[in-house]
Structure formats: structure tokens, C-alpha cells
C-alpha positions, -999 to +999 in steps of 0.1 A: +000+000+000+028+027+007+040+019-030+006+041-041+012+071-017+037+101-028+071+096-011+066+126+017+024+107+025+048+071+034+049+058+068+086+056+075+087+045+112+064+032+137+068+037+173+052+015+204+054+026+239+053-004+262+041+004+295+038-021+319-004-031+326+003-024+365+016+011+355-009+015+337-037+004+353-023+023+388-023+059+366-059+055+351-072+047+384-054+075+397-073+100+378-094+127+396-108+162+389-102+189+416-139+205+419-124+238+434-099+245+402-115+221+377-080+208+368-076+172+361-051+153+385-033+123+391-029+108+428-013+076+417+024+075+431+041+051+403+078+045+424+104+023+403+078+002+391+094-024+362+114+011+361+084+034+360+089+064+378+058+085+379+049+105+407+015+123+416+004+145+393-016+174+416-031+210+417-019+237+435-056+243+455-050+249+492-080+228+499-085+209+467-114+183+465-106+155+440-139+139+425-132+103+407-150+096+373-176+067+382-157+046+349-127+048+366-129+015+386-109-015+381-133-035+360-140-008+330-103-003+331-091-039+327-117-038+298-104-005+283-067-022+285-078-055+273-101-039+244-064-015+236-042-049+234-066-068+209-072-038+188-032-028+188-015-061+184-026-067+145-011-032+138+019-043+159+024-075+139+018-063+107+048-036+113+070-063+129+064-084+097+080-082+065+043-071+050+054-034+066+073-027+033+106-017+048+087+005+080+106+000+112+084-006+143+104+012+170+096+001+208+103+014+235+098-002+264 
């Protein structure tokens, strides 16, 4: 298919981000919403996790209140991840095959 497209339209590289699923899972159920600035948080504190280092991510409200989305539980999550992995791995195999016309998958992990 990138034969048809002009040179500059091409997909030349590829690029995967592999975070581990704990990591993951941890930061979306770390989401909140401070009601007093409206600013959208994080109080999960990711430490050297599979060498993850992400720490909370929060306003600067003297007395913020943090509101959790009612989605953001651990059983929507495990589907949103699970849903990601089927719908992302064909893409990844087809760019780690030799079908990818010369595309280099780059992962970073």
C-alpha cells in the first residue's frame, strides 16, 4: 500500500510505547478532577515500578477536592486495557512483519 502514496504521505517508522499493565492500570485509576480548580489530576504515586517512575500529578488548591469519574474503577479499566491490546496487536504484527514494506516498528519499552 505505501508503493501508491507520494514519497513525503509514506509511513517511514512506527513507534510503540510499552508500559507495563500495572503502571498503567495504577495511573488510570489515579485520575481525579479537583472541583475547586477544575484541573484534572493524578494521585497515583508510580515508584520504580518495572522502572516506571511516575509520581502524583496534583493541583496547587490549598483545599483541593478530588472527584473520581464513576468509569474509573478497576473492572471498566481492565476492559479498556484489554479492548487496547486486541485492537493494537494486529497493527503491531503487521509492522513487525515483513508485510510493513521496509517500516521499522520502534519500541520502547
Amino acid at each position: 500500500m505505501n508503493e501508491t502514496w507520494p514519497m513525503h504521505l509514506q509511513i517511514q517508522k512506527a513507534v510503540s510505547l510499552e508500559v507495563p499493565r500495572t503502571v498503567c492500570e495504577m495511573k488510570l485509576l489515579g485520575r481525579r478532577e479537583c472541583q475547586s480548580c477544575g484541573k484534572a489530576v493524578n494521585i497515583a504515586n508510580v515508584n520504580n515500578i518495572d522502572g516506571f517512575v511516575l509520581p502524583p500529578s496534583l493541583c496547587g488548591c490549598i483545599r483541593p477536592s478530588y472527584t473520581q469519574r464513576d468509569d474509573d474503577n478497576p473492572a471498566v479499566i481492565k476492559n479498556r486495557l484489554d479492548v487496547f491490546d486486541r485492537q493494537t496487536a494486529p497493527i503491531l504484527d503487521h509492522y513487525d512483519s515483513k508485510d510493513a514494506g521496509g517500516t521499522a516498528l520502534l519500541r520502547f519499552a
